[in-house]
C-alpha positions in Angstrom: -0.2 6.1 12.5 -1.7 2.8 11.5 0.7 0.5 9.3 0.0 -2.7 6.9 1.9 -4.9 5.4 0.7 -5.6 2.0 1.6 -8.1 -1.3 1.2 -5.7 -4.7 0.7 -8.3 -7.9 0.4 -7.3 -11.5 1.9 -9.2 -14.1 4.5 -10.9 -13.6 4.8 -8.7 -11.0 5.2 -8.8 -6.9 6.2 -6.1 -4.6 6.2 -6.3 -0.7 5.1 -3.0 0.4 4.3 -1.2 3.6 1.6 1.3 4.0 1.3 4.0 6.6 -2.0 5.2 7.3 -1.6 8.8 8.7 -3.5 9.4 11.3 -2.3 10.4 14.8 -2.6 8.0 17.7 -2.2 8.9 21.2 1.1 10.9 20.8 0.5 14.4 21.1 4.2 14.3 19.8 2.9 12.5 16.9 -0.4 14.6 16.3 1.8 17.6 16.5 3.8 16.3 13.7 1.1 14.8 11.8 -0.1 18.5 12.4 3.2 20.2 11.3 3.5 18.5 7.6 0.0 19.1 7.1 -1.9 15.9 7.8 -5.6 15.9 8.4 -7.2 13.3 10.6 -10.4 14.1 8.9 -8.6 13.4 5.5 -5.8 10.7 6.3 -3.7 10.4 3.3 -1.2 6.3 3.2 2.0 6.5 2.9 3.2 3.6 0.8 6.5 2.2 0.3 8.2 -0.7 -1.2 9.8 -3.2 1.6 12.5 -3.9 -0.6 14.0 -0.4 -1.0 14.1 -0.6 -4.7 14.6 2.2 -7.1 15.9 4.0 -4.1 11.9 3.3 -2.5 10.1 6.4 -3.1 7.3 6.9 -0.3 4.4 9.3 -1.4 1.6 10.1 0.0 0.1 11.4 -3.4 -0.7 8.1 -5.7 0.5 10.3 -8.8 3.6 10.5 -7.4 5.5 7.2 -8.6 8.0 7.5 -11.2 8.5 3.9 -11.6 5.9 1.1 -12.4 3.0 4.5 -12.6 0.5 1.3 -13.8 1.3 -0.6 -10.6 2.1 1.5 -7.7 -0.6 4.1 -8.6 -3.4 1.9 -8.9 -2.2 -0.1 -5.8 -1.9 3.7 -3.8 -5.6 4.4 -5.0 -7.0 1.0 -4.2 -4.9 0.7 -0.3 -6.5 4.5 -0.1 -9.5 3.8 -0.3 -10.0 0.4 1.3 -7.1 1.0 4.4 -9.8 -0.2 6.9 -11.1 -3.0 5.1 -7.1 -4.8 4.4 -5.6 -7.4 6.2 -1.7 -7.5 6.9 -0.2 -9.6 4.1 -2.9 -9.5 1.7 -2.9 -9.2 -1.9 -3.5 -6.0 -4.1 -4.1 -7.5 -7.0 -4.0 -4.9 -10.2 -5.2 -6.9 -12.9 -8.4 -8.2 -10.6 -8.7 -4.5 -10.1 -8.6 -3.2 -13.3 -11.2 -6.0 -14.0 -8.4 -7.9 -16.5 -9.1 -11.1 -15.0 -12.2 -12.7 -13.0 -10.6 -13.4 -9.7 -8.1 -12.1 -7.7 -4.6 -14.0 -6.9 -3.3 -15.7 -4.3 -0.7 -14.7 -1.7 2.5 -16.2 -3.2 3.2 -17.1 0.8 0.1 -19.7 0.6 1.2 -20.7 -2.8 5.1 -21.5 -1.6 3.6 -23.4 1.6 0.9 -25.5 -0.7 3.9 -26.7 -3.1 6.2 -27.8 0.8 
């Protein structure tokens, strides 16, 4: 399993998330139970979680699956789906660059805190 630490923004919004990539490394324990709850390393579905444990931190795999924030967490899901590879631990997922609601996409709150020391 491949995991990334990410920053999920939105308005007025900011969620420290993990996400799992599921795919099996050199484990054969861990293929096997990639295997067993029906993961395809042709397919890799991401796990993603909130770091915080909020709202008692719901993990799906399936970005349909949030109950809370559905604006959000699904359109974060979709976007770390399909761009896993391409991410950087700690970077931002910004929703409203995204969804094309603004022209540029934010800055890590991190850089922002250290710019104002």
């Amino acid at each position: 399993m491949i995991t990334k630490s990410v920053e999920i923004s939105d308005r007025a919004t900011f969620i420290p998330a993990i996400a799992i990539k599921m795919v099996p490394g050199d484990s054969e324990a861990e293929r096997y139970l990639l295997w067993r709850c029906g993961y395809s390393p042709d397919h890799p579905a991401v796990i993603l979680l909130r770091m915080d444990g909020a709202w008692g931190s719901p993990a799906p795999c399936d970005p349909y699956d949030w109950p809370e924030r559905p604006r959000t967490m699904r359109q974060a899901h979709l976007y770390i789906t399909a761009h896993f590879d391409e991410l950087s631990d700690g970077q931002v997922i910004d929703i409203e660059w995204i969804l094309k609601e603004t022209s540029k996409p934010k800055v890590s709150e991190r850089l922002t805190l250290q710019e104002a020391k």
